[in-house]
Backbone bond lengths (Angstrom), bond angles and torsions (degrees), N, CA, C in turn:
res aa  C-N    CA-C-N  psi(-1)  N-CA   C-N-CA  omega(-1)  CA-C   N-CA-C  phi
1 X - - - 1.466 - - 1.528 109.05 -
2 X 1.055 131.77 128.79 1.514 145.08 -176.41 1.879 95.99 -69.75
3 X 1.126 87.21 149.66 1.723 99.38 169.02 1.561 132.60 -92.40
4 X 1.181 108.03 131.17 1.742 116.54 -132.62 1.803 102.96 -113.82
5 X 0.850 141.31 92.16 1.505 138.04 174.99 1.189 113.40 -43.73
6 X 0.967 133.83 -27.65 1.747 148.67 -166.55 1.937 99.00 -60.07
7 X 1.221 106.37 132.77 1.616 123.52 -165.12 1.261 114.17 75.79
8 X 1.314 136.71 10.73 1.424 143.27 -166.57 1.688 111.51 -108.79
9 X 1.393 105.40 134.09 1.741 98.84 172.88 1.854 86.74 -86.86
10 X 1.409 107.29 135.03 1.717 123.36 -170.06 1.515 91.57 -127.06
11 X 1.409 104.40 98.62 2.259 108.71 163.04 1.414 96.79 -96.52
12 X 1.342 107.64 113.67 1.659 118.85 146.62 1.797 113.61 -60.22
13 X 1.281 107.83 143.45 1.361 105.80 172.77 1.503 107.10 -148.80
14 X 1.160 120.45 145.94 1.307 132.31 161.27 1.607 125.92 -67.94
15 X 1.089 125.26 142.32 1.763 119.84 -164.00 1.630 103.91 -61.65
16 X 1.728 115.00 -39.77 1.530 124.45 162.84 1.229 121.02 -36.69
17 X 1.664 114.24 -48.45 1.799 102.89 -178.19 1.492 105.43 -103.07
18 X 1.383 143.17 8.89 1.166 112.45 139.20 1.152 139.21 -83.80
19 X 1.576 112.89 -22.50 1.414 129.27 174.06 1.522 123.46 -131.72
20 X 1.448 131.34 153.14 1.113 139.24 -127.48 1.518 80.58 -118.73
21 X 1.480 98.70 92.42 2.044 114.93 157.25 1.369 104.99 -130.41
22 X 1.316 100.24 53.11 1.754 105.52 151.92 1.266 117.44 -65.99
23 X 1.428 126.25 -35.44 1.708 123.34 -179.22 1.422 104.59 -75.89
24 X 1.395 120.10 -29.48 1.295 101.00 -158.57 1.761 94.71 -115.72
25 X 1.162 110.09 12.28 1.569 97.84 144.95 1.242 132.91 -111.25
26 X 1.758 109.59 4.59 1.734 119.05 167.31 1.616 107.06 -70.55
27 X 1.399 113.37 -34.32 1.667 126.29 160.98 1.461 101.16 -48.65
28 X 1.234 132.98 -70.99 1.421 135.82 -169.91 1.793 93.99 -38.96
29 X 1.142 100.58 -79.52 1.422 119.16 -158.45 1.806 98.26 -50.78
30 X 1.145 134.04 -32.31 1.671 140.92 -164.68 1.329 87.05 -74.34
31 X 1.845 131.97 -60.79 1.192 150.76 -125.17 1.448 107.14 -133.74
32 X 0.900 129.44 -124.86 1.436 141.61 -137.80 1.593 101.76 -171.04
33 X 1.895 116.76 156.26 1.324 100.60 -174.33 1.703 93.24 -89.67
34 X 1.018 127.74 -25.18 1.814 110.36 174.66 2.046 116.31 -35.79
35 X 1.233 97.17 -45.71 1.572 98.34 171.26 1.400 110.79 -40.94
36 X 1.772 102.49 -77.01 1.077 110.55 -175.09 1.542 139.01 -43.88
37 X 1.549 107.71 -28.86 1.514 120.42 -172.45 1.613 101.92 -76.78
38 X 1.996 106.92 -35.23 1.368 103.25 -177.63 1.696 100.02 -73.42
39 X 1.509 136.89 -14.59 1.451 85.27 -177.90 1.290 111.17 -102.37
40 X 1.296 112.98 -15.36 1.613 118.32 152.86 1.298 133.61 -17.70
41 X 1.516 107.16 -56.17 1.384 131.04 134.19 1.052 132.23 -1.85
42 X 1.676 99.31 -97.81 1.319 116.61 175.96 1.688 111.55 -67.17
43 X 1.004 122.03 24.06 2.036 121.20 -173.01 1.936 85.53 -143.22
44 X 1.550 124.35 14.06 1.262 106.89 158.23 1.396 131.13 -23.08
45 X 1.476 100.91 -60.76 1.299 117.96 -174.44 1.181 128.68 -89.45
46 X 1.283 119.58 15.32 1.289 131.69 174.81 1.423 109.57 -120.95
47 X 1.755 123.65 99.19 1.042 129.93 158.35 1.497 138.63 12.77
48 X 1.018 162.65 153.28 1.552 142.71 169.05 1.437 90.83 -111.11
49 X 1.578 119.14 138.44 1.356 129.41 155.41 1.599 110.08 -53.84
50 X 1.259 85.21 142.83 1.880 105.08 168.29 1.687 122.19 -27.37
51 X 1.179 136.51 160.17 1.730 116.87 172.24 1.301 78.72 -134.58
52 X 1.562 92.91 -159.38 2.029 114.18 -157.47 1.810 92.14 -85.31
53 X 1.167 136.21 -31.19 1.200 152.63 -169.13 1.673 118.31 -75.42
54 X 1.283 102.19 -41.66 1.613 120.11 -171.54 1.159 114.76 -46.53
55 X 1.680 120.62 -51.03 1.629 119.54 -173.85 1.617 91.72 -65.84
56 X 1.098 145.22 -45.22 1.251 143.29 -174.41 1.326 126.02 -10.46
57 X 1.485 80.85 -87.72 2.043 132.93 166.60 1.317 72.74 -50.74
58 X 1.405 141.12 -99.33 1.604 121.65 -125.00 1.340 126.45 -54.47
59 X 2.180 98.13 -24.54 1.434 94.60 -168.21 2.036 101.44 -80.53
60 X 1.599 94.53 -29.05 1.550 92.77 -168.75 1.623 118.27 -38.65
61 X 1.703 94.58 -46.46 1.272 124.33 -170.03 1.668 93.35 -53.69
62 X 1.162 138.92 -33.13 1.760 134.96 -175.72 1.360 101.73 -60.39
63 X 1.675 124.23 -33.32 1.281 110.47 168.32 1.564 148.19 -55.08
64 X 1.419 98.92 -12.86 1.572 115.43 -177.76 1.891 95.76 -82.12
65 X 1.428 128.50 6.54 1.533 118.74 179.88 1.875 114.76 -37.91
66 X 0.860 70.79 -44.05 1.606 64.85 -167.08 1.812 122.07 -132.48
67 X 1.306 93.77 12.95 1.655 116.69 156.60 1.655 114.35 179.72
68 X 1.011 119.58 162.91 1.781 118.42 -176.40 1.674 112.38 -81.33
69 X 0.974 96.84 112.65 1.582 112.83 -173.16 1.635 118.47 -124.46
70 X 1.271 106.67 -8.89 1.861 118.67 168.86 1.530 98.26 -149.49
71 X 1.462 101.50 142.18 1.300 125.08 -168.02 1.708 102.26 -138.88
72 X 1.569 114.14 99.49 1.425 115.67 -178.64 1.901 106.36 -99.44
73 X 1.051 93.18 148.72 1.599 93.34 -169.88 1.722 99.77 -143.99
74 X 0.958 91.82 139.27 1.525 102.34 -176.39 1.438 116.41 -109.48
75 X 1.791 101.50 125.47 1.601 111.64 -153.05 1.442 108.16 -122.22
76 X 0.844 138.42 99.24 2.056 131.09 -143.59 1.160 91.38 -146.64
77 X 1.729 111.49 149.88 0.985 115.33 166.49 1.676 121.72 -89.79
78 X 1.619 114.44 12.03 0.776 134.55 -178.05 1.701 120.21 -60.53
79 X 0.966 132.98 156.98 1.788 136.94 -164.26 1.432 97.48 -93.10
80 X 1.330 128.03 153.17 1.306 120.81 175.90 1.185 140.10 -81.25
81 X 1.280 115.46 18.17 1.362 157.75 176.38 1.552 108.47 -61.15
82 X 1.906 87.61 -74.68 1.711 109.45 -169.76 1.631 92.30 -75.42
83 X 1.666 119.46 -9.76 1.691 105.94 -171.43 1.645 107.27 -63.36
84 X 1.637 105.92 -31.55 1.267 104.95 -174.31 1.819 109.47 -53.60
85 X 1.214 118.60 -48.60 1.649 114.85 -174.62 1.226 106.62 -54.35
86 X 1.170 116.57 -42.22 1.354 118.83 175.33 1.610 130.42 -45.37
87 X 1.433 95.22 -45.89 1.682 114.62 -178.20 1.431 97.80 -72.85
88 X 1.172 129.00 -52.39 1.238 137.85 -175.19 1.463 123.69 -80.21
89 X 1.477 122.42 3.68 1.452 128.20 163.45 1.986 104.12 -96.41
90 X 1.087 90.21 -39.06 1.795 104.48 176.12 1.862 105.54 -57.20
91 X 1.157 102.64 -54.11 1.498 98.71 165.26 0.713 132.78 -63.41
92 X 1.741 129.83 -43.43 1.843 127.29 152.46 1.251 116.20 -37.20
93 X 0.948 116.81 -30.71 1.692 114.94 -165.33 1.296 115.10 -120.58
94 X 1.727 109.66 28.56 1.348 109.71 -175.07 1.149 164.86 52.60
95 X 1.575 88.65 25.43 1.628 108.62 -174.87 1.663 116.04 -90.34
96 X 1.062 134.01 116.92 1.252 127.64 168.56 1.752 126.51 -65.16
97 X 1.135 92.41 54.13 1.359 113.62 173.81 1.740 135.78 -69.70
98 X 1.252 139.88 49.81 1.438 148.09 -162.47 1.457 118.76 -70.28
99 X 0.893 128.33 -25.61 0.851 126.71 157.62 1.926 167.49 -137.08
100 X 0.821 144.02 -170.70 1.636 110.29 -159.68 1.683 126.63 176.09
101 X 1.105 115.94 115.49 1.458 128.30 -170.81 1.848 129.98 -89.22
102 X 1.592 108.71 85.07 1.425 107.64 -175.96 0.791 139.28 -113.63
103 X 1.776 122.59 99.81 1.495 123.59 -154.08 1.591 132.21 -91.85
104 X 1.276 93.86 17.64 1.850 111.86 -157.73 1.584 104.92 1.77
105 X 1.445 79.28 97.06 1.701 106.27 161.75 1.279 113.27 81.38
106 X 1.922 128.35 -10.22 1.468 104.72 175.46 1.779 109.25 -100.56
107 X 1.142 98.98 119.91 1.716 109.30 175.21 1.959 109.12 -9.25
108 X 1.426 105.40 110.85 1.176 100.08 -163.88 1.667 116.58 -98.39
109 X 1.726 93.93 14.51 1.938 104.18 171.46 1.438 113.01 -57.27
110 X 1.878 119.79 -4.38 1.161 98.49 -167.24 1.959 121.31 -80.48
111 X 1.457 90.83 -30.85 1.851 104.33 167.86 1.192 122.19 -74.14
112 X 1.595 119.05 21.41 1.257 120.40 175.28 1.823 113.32 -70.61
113 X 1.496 104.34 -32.20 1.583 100.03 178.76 1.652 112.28 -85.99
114 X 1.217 115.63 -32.40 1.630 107.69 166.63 1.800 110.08 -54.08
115 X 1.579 118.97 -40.20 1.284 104.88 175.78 1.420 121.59 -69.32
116 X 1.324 105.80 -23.06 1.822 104.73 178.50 1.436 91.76 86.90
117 X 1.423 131.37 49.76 1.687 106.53 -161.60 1.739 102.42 -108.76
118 X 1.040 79.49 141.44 1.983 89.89 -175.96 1.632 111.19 -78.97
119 X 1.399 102.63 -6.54 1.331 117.67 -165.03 1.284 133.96 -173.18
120 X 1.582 124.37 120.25 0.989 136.42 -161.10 2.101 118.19 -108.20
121 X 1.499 123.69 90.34 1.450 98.41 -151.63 1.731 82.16 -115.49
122 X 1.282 123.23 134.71 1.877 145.52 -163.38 1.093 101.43 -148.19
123 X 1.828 105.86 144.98 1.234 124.22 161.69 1.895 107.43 -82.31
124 X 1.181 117.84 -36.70 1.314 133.41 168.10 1.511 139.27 -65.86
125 X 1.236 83.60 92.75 2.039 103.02 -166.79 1.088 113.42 -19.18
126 X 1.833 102.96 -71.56 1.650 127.59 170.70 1.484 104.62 4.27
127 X 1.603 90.27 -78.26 1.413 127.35 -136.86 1.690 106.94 -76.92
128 X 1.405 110.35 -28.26 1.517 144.65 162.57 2.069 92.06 -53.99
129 X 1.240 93.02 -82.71 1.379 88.51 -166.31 1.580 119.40 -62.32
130 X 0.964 134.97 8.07 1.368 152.69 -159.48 1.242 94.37 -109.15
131 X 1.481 123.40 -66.26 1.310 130.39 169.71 1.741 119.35 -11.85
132 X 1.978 75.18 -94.94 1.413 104.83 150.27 1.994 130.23 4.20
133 X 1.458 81.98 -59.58 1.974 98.62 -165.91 1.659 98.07 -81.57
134 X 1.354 88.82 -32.94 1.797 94.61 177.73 1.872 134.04 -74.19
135 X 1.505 89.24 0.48 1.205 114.80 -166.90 1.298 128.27 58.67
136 X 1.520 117.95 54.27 1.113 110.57 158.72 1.363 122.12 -132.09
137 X 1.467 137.30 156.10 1.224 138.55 -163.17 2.114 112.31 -54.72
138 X 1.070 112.82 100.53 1.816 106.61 -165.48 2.031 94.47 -126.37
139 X 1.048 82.27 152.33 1.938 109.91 160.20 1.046 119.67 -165.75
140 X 1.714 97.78 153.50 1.545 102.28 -175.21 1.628 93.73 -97.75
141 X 1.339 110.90 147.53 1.501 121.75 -166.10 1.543 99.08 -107.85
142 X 1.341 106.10 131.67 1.568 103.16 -179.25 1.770 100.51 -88.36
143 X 1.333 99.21 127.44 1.398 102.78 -161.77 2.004 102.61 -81.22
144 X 1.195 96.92 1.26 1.911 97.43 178.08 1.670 109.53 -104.54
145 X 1.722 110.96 -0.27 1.157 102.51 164.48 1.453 135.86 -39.27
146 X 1.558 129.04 156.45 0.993 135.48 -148.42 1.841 91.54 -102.31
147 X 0.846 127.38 117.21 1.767 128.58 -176.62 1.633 108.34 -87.78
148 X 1.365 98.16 126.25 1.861 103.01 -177.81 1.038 96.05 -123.58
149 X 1.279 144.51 -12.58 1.877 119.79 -162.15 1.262 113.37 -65.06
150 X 1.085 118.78 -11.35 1.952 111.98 156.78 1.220 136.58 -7.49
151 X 1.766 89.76 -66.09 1.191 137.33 147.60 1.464 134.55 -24.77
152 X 1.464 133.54 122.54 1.685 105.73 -177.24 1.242 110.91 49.35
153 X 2.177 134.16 54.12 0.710 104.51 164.40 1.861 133.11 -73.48
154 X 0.767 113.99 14.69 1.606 120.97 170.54 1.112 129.72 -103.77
155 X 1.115 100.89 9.42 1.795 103.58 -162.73 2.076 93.72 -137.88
156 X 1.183 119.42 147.97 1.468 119.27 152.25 1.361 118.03 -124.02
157 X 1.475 112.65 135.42 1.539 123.05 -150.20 1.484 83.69 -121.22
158 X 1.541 103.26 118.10 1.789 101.34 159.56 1.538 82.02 -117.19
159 X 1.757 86.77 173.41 1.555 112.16 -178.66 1.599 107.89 -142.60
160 X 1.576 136.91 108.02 1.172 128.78 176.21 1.116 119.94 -87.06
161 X 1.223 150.71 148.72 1.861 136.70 132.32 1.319 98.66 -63.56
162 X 1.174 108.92 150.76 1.317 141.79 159.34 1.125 144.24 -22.16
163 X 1.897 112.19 -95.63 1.565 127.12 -171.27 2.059 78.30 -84.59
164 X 1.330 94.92 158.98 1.535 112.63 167.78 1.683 112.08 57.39
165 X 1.070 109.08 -2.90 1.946 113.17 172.08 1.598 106.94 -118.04
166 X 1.522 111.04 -74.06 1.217 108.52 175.72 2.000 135.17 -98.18
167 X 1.486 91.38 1.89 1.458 119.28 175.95 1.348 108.14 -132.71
168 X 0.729 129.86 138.35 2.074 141.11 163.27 1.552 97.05 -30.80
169 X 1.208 96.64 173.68 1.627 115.61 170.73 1.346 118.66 -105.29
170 X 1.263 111.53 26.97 1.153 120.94 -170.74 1.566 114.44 -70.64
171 X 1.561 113.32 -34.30 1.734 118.47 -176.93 1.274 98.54 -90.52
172 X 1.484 129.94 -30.66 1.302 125.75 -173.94 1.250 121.06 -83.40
173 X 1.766 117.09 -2.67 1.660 109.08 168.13 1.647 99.06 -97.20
174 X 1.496 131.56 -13.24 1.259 115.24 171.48 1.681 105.29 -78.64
175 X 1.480 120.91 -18.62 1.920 106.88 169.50 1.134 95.60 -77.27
176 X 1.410 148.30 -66.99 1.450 125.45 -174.36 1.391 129.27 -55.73
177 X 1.345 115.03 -16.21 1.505 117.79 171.76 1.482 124.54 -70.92
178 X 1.822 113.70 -35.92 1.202 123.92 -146.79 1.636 85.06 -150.20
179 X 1.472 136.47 -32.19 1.377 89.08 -174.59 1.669 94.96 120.81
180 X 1.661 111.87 148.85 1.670 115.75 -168.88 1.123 107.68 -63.56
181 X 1.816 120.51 -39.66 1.318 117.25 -172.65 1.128 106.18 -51.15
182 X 1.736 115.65 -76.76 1.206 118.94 -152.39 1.922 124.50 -54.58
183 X 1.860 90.45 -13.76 1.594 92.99 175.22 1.976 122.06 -98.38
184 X 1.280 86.73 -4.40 1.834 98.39 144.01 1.282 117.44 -67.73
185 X 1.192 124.16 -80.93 1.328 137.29 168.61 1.426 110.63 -14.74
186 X 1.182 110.37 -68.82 1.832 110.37 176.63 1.247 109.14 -62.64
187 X 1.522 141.99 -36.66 1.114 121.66 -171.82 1.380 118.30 -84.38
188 X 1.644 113.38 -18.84 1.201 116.72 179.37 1.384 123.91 -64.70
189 X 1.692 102.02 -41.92 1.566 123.48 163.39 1.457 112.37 -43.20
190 X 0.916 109.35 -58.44 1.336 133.01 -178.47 1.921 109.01 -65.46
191 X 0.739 137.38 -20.67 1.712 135.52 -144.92 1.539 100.77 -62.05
192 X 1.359 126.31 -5.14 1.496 127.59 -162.30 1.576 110.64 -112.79
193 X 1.459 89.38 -20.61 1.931 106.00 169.37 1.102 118.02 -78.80
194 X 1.211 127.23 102.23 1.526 118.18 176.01 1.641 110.14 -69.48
195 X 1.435 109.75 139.73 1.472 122.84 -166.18 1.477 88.90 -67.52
196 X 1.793 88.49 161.62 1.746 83.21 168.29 1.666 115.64 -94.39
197 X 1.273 116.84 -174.36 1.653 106.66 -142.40 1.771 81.62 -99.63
198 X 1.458 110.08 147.12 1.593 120.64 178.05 1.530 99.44 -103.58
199 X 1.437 120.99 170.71 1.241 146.11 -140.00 1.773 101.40 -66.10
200 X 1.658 111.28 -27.05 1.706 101.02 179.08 1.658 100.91 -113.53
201 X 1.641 121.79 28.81 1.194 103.47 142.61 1.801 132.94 -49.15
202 X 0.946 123.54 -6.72 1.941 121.63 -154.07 1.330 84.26 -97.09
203 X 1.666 100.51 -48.32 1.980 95.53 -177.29 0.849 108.29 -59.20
204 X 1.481 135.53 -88.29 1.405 126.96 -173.07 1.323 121.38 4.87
205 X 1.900 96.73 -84.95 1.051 111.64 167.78 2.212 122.95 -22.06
206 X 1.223 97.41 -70.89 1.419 112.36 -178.00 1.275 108.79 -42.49
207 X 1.756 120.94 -38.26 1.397 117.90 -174.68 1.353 122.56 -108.53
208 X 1.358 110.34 35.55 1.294 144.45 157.11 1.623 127.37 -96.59
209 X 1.625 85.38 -36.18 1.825 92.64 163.93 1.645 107.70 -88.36
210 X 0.710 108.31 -21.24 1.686 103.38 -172.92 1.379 105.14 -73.78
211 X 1.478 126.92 -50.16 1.289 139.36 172.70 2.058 92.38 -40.83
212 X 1.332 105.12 -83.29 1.262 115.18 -160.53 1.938 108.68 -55.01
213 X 1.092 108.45 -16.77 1.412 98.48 -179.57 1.315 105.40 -101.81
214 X 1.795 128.36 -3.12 1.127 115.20 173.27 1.332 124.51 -91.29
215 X 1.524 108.65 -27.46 1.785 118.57 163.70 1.383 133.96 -47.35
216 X 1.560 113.69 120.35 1.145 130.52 39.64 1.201 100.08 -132.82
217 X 1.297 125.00 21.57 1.712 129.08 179.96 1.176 103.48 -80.38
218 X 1.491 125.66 -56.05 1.594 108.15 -172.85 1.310 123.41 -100.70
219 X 1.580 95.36 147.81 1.350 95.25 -174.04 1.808 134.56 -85.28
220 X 1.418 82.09 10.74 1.779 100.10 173.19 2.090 102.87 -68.51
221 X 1.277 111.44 146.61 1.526 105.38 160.93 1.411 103.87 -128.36
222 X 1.193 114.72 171.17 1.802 136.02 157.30 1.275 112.54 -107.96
223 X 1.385 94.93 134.93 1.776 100.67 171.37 1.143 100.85 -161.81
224 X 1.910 115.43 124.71 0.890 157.14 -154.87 1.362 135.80 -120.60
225 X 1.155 126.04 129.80 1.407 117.25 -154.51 1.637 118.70 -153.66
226 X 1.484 136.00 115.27 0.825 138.76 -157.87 1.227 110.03 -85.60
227 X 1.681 154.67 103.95 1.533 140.16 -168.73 1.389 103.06 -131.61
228 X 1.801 119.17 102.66 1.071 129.98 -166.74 1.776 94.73 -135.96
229 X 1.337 93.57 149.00 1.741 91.04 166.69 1.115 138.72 -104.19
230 X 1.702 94.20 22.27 1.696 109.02 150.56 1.951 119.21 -39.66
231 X 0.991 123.56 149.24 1.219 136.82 -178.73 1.427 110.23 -134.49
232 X 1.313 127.72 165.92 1.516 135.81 159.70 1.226 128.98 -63.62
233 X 1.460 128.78 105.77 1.489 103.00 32.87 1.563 114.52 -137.19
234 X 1.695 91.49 63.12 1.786 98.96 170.39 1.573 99.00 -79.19
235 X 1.578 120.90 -37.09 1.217 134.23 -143.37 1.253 84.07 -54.32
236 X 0.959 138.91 -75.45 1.746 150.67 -161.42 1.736 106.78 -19.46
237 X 1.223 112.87 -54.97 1.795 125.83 176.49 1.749 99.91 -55.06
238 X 1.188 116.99 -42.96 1.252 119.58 179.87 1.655 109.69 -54.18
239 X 0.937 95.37 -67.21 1.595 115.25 -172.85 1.467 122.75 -57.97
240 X 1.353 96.77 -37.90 1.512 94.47 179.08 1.643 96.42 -84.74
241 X 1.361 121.74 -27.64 2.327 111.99 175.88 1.430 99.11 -58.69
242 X 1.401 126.26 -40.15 1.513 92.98 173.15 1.242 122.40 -91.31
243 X 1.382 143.16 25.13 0.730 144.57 -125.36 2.067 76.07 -153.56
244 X 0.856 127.06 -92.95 1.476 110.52 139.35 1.283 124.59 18.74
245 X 1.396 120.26 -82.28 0.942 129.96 -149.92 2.127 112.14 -95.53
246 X 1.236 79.23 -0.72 1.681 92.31 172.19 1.774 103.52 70.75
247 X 1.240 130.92 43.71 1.029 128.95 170.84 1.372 116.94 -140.65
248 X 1.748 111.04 122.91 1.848 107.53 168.22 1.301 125.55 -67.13
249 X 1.128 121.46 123.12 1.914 97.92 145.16 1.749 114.31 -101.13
250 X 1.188 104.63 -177.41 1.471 108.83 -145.11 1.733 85.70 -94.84
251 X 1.321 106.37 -42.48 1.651 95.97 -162.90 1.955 80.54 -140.13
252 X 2.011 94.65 153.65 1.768 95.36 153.16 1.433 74.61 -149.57
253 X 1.746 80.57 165.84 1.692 125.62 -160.71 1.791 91.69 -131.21
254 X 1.129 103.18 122.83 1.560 115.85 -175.65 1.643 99.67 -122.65
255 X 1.049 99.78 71.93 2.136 91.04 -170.94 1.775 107.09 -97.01
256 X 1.336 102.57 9.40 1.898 91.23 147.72 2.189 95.97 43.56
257 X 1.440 107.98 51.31 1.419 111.14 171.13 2.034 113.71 65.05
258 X 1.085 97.51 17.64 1.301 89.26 162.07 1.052 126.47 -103.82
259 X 1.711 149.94 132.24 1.226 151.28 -143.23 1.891 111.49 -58.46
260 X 1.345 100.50 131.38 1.811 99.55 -178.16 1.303 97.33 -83.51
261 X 1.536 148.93 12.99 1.266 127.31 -171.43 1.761 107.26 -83.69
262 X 1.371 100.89 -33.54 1.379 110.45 -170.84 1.678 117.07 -64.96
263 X 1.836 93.49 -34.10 1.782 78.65 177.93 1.570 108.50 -124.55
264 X 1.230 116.07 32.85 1.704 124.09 124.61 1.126 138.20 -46.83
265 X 1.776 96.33 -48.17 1.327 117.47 -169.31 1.833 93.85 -75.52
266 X 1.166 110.18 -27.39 1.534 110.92 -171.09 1.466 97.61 -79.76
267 X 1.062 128.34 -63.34 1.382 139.25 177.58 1.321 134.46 -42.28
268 X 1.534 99.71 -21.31 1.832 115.00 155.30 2.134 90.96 61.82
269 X 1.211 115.28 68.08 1.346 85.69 172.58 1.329 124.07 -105.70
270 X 1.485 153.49 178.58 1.515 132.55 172.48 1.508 113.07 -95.43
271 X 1.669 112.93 -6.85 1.343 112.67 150.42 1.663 120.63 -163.35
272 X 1.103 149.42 148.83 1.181 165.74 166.72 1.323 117.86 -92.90
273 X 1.787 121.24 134.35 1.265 113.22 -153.57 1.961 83.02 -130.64
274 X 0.927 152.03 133.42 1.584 156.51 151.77 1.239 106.17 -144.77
275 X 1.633 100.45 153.70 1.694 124.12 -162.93 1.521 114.23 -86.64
276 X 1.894 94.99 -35.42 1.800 126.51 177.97 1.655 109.94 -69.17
277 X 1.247 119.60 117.93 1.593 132.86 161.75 1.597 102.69 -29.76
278 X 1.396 92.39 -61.57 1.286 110.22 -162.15 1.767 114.94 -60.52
279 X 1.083 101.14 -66.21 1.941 95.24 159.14 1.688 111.74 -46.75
280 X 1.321 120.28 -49.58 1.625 97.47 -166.22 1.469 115.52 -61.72
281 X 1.510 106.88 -44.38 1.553 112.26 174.26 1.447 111.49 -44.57
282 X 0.948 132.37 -68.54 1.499 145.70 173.95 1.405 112.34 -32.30
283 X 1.546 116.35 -55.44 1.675 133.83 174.50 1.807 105.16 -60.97
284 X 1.448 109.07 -43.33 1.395 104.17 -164.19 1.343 116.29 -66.67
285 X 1.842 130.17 -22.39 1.126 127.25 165.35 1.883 123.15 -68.32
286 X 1.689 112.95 11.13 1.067 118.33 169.76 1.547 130.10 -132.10
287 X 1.376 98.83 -13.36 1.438 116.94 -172.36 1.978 109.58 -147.50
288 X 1.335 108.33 152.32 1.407 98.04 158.35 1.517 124.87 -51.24
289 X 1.120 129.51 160.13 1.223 109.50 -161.45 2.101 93.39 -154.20
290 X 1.244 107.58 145.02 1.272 133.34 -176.58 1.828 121.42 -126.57
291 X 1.151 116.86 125.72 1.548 120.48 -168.63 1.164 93.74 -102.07
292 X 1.341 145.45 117.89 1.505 132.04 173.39 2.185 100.04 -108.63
293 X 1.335 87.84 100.93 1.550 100.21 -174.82 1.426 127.32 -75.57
294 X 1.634 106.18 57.17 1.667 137.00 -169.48 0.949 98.92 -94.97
295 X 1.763 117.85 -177.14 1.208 148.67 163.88 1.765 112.23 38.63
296 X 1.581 102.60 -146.87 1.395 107.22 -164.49 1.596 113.54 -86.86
297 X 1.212 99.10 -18.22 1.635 102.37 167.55 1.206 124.95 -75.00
298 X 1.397 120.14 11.47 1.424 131.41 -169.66 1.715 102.07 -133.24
299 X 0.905 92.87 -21.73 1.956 95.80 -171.34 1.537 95.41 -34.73
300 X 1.208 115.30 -94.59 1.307 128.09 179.64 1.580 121.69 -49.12
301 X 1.388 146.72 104.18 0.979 142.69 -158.59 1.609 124.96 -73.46
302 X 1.510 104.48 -9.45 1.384 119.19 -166.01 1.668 85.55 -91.96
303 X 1.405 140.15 -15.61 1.109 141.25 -167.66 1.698 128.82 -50.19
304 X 0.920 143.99 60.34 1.194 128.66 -145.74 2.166 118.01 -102.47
């Protein structure tokens, strides 16, 4: 019988967000990829440092204890050349990593549906937003994020925003259209409609089954947390879509415009997912950090 991904939470990753080839993709970017593959090459044997992504993958990877339940696959636009460092830094550092997708240089969102992948995590916007259009759960990972999974080693703490990550942008183009009032007003009207689901509903979702199909055997947990700057009484529309949608999270943060850096930093998570420049930058000096390049805050690219 061939081996089947199907029941599996599956994160695609790029060789950039698990491991730290910032030098040797400022070479790419100066030069040409022939440079790059030769020093790749020549640094075979030298390990790749950790990236913003790595504690992630390592803890997910604790879930396969006692049967395979996450399947990480590595999806790069990298040549299969440099795939070897790759395979072979993942093994120094203990990742049970098997398998892996390298297209040197053609946008590699297209094997996202043969992988079944719940998740797409890139240093490469493009390739982020490409994802994205294709419908599948993507971020661009700020590769200078601050790494905590140290932290809570038993437990993995994500943290979403809201409108445009885990809900549509549907309330958030009537606040940019019209203004705070008028996007109270609609949601309040509204509080009984569950929004429709935005681009990292599937994850969620997905890491809700993983939680529930791993209890009480493993000793990995999820804990989850909604941190939007919705306030009362938008919160209510929130609450009742997941609520809807048959899924917990563990904690939400309704801070009504007060800065998310502070209770990130409280919240210890192993990654953070927002649509806003402006929140991830802010988040990334405390947490790993994820740009999810959706909705109306993204339309325009100069948007920040």
């Amino acid at each position: 019988m061939s081996y089947t991904l199907a029941g599996k939470l599956v994160v695609a990753i790029s060789s950039r967000a698990l491991f730290d080839f910032e030098e040797e993709n400022r070479l790419f970017e100066e030069s040409d990829d022939s440079a790059y593959m030769k020093l790749q090459l020549e640094r075979l044997a030298i390990p790749a440092q950790v990236g913003v992504a790595f504690p992630l993958v390592k803890k997910l990877l604790r879930f396969n204890q006692d049967q395979p339940r996450v399947e990480v696959v590595i999806l790069s636009r990298n040549d299969p050349v440099s795939g070897l460092r790759v395979f072979r830094s993942a093994k120094h550092h203990g990742l049970s990593i098997e398998r892996g997708v390298f297209t040197r240089g053609r946008p590699p969102y297209h094997y996202l549906k043969s992988l079944q992948a719940n998740l797409f995590l890139s240093a490469n916007e493009e390739d982020v937003r490409a994802t994205l259009d294709a419908g599948f759960p993507a971020a661009r990972v700020y590769p200078e994020s601050t790494k905590m999974a140290e932290n809570n080693p038993n437990e993995i703490r994500i943290a979403f925003d809201g409108d445009a990550v885990l809900f549509s942008d549907e309330a958030e183009q009537v606040f940019q259209d019209q203004g705070l009032k008028a996007f109270v007003d609609h949601e309040s009207q509204r509080a009984a409609i569950p929004l429709p689901p935005g681009p990292f509903k599937p994850l969620l979702a997905a890491l809700h089954q993983l939680q529930t199909d791993a209890e009480p055997k493993n000793e990995m947990r999820i804990r989850t947390a909604l941190v939007t700057a919705r306030s009362a009484p938008a919160h209510e529309r929130a609450i009742r879509t997941l609520m809807n949608w048959g899924i917990d999270v563990d904690e939400a943060m309704f801070l009504g415009g007060l800065s998310k850096r502070e209770f990130l930093k409280e919240f210890e998570p192993d990654f953070f997912f927002d649509d806003q420049t402006g929140h991830c930058n802010a988040a990334s000096s405390v947490a790993p950090t994820g740009h999810v390049i959706s909705g109306v805050s993204n339309t325009n690219r100069s948007k920040t």
